[in-house]
C-alpha positions in Angstrom: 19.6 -6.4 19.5 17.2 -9.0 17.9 14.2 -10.6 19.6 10.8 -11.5 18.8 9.0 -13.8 17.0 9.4 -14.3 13.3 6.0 -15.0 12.8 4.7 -12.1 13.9 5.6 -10.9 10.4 4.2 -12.7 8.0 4.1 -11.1 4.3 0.0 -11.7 4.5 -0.2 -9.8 7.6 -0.4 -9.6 11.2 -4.1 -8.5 11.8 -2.7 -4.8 13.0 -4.8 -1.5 13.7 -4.6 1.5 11.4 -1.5 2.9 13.6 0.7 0.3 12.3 0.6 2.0 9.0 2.4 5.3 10.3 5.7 4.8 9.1 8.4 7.0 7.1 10.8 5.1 4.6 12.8 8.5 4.0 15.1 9.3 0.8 14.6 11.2 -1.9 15.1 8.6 -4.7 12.1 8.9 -7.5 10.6 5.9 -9.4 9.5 2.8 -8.4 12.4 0.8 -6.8 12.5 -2.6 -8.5 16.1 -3.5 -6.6 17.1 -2.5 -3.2 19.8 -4.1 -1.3 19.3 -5.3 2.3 21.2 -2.5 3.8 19.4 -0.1 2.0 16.0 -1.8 3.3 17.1 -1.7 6.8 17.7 1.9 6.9 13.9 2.1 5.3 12.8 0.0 8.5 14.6 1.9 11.3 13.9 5.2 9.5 10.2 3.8 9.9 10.7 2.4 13.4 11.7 5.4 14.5 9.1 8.0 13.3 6.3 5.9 14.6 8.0 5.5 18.4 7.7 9.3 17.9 4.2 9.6 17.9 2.4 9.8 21.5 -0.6 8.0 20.6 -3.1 6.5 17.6 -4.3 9.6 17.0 -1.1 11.2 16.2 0.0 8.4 14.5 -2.9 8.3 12.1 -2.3 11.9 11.0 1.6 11.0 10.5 0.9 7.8 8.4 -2.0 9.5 6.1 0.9 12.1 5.2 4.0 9.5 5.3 2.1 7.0 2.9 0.9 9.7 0.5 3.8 9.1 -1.9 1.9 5.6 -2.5 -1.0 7.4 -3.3 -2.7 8.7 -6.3 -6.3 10.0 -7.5 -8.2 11.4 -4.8 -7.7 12.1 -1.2 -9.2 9.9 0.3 -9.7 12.1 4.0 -10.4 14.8 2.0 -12.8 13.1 -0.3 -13.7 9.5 0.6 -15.6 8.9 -2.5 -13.4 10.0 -5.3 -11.7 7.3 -6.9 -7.9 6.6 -5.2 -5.4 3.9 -5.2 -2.1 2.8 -3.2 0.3 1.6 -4.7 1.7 -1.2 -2.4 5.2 -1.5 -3.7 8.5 -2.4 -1.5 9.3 0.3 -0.1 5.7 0.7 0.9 5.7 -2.4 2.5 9.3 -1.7 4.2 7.4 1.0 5.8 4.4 -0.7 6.8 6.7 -3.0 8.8 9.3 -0.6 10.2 5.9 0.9 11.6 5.1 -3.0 13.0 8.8 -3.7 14.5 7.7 -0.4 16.7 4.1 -1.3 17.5 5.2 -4.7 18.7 8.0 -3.7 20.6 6.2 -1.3 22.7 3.5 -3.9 22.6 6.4 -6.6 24.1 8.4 -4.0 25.9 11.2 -5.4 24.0 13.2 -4.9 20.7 11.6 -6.7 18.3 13.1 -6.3 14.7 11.8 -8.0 11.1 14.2 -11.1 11.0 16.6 -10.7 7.8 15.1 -14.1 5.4 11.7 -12.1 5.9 13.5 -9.0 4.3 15.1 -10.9 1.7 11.6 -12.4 0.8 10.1 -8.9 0.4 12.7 -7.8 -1.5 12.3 -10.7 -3.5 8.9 -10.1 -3.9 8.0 -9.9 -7.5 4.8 -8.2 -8.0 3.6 -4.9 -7.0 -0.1 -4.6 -5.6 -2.6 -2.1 -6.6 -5.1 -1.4 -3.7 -8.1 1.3 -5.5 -10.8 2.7 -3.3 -14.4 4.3 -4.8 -17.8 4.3 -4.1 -21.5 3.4 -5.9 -24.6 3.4 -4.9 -25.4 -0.2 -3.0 -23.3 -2.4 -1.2 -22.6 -5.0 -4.3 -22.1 -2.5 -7.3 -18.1 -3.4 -7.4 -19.4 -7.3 -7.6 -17.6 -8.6 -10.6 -15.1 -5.6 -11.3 -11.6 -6.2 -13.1 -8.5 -4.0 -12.1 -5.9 -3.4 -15.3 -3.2 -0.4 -15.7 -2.6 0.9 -19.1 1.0 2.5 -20.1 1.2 4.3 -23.7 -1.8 2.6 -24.8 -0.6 -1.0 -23.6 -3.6 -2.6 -21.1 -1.4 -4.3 -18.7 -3.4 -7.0 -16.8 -2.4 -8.2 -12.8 -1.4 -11.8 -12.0 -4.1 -12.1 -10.2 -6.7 -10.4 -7.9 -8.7 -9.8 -5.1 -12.3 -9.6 -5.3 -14.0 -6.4 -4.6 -15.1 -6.4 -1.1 -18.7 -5.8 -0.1 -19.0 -2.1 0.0 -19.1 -0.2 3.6 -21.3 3.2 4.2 -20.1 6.5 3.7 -22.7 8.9 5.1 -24.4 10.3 2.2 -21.9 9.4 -0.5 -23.5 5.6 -1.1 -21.2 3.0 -0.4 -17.4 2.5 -0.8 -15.6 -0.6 -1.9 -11.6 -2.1 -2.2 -10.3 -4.0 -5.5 -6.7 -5.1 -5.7 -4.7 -6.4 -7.9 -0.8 -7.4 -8.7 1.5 -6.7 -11.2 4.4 -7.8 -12.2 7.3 -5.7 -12.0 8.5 -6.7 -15.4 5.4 -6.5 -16.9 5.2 -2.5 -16.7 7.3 0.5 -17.0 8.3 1.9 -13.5 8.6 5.4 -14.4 5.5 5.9 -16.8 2.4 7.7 -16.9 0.1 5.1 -16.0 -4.1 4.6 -16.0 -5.3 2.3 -13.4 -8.9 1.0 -14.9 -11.3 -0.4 -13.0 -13.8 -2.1 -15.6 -17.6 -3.4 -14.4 -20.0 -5.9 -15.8 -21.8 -3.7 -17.5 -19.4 -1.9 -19.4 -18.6 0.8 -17.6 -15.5 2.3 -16.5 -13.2 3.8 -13.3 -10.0 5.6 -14.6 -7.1 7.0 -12.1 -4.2 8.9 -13.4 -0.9 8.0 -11.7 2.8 8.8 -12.9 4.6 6.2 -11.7 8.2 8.0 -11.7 6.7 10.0 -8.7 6.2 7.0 -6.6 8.9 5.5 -5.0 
């Protein structure tokens, strides 16, 4: 059954709390998936949709999404250490779960079935450029003011199509202050199953690395 609005999922976002995020997209294929047909993307969503209607409430959900998502992640952890360098790698099957995690928020929201329609499936599978979302911390609320994002593969500095400036940097009680950069990437323009440095570069020279091997990520 399909209802709901299409709107409500919009590729930039639907202004959703943290338990949208708890989501599963299940498999055990390895590398970055640059192709994935529409029937293997709706089996990502439900497989999502279903493991968040499982959880009893936000809390729950949290816990499940921080360990559901953790394929996406690499560097730090951030529950475990908020101000060690980290990054998520926001690629399609990433997103697939993101939003098989919205189709069940918003249908308990709705009390309804309310499902992604397909031409906003297609689109994300079309989507040519994976994001790069890196966390860490300084010492004032500006310091990531001016910061560029880059990856480099075999000693090949791999720069994003474009990106997001960093955002002002919030409080982390006595740690300083922790700030988001992103960035995206081409899929073409790097090797999906590589050993990979994300670099985060400042003004002043200095320089954030985070080791990643990509052909652990799916």
């Amino acid at each position: 059954m399909r209802t709901g609005r299409s709107s409500s999922f919009a590729i930039a976002g639907v202004g959703l709390i943290a338990i949208l995020a708890a989501a599963w997209t299940g498999g055990s294929a390895y590398a970055i998936d640059l192709k994935l047909t529409m029937d293997e993307a709706k089996k990502a969503l439900t497989t999502s949709r279903e493991t968040m209607e499982k959880a009893k409430n936000q809390e729950e959900a949290t816990k499940v999404g921080h360990q559901v998502f953790s394929p996406y992640r690499v560097g730090a952890d951030p529950e475990k250490e908020p101000c060690a360098p980290s990054a998520e790698l926001h690629t399609k099957r990433y997103w697939l779960a993101w939003f098989g995690g919205t189709e069940a928020a918003e249908s308990k929201k709705r009390n309804e079935a309310v499902r992604m329609p397909d031409a906003k499936v297609q689109t994300l599978l079309d989507m040519p450029l994976m994001e790069i979302e890196v966390h860490f911390c300084g010492n004032e609320e500006y310091f990531a003011e001016g910061a560029e994002l880059a990856i480099q593969q075999a000693g090949k500095t791999i720069r994003p199509v474009d990106m997001s400036p960093a955002v002002k940097g919030r409080p982390v009680k006595d740690k300083g202050f922790r700030s988001t950069l992103k960035g995206r990437f081409a899929y073409d323009s790097f090797d999906p199953n590589a050993k990979t440095k994300i670099m985060v570069t400042f003004p002043d020279g200095k320089m954030t690395e985070i080791g990643a091997d990509f052909s652990k990520v799916k």
